[in-house]
C-alpha positions as MATLAB code, in Angstrom:
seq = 'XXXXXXXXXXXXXXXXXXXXXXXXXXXXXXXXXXXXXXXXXXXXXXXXXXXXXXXXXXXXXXXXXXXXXXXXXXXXXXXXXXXXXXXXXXXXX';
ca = [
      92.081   96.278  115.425;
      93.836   96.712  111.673;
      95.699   99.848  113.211;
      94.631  104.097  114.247;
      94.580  106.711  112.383;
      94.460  110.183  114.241;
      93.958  113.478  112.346;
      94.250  117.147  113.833;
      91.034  118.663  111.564;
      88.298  116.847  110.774;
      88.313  118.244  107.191;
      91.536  116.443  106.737;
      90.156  113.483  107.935;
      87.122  113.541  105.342;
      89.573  113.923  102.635;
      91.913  111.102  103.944;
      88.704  108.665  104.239;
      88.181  107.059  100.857;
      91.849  106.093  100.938;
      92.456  104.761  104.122;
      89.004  102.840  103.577;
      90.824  101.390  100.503;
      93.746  100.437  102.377;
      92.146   99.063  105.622;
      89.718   97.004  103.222;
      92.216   95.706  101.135;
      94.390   94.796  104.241;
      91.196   92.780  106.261;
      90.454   90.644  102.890;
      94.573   89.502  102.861;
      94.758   88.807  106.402;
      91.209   87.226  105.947;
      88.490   86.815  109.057;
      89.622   87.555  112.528;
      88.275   86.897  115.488;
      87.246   90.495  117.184;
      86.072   90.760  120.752;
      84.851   93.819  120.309;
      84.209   94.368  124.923;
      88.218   94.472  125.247;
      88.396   96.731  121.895;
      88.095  100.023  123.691;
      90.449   99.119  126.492;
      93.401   98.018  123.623;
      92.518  101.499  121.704;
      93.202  103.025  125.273;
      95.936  101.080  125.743;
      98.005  101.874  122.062;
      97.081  105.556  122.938;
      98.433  105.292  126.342;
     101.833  104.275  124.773;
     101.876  106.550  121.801;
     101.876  109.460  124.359;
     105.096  107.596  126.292;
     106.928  106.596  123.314;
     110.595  107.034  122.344;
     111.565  107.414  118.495;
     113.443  109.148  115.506;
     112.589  112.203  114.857;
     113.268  113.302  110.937;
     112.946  115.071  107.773;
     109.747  114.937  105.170;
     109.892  115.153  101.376;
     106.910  117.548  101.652;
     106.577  120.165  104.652;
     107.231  119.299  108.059;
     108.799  116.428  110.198;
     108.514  112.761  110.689;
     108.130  111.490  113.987;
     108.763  107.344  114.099;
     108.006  105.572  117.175;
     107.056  102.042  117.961;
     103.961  101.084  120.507;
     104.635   97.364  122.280;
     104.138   95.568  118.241;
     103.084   97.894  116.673;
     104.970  100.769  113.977;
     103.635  104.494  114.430;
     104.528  107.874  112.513;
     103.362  111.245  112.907;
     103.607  113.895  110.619;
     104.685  117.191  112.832;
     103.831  121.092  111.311;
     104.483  124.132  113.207;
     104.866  122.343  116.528;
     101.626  120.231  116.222;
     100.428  116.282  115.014;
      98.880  116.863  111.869;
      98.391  113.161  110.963;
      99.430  110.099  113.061;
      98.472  106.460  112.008;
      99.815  103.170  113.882;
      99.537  100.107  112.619;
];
């Protein structure tokens, strides 16, 4: 798993896609071919999720609307970008 990227509207999402297909592709070919065992995959998706929901971090300003929240899950860096109360886009990687 190269990392999650959660979006509140699916139209957000669809306009997101080509670039975080970019990024995740261009990220796979450096790190080059891992092994995947792809019957645990959906509990370690459960189990990043699970975390995200506990974790601590820095809340702070954006350079565009909004906040940024920061957290960290177990190895792994997270951010969320926060409008009007709500996650708007969260990716962890």
């Amino acid at each position: 798993m190269a990392g999650l990227d959660l979006f509140q509207h699916g139209s957000l999402f669809g306009r997101e896609w080509p670039k975080l297909l970019r990024a995740y592709a261009v990220e796979a070919y450096r790190q080059g071919p891992q092994p995947v065992e792809e019957s645990k995959l959906g509990e370690r998706v459960k189990d990043v999720l699970d975390g995200a929901a506990r974790a601590e971090g820095m809340l702070r300003g954006n350079a565009g609307v909004g906040q940024l929240f920061e957290f960290a899950v177990g190895n792994r860096q997270g951010a969320a970008l926060l409008f009007e109360g709500r996650v708007v886009h969260s990716a962890i990687l």
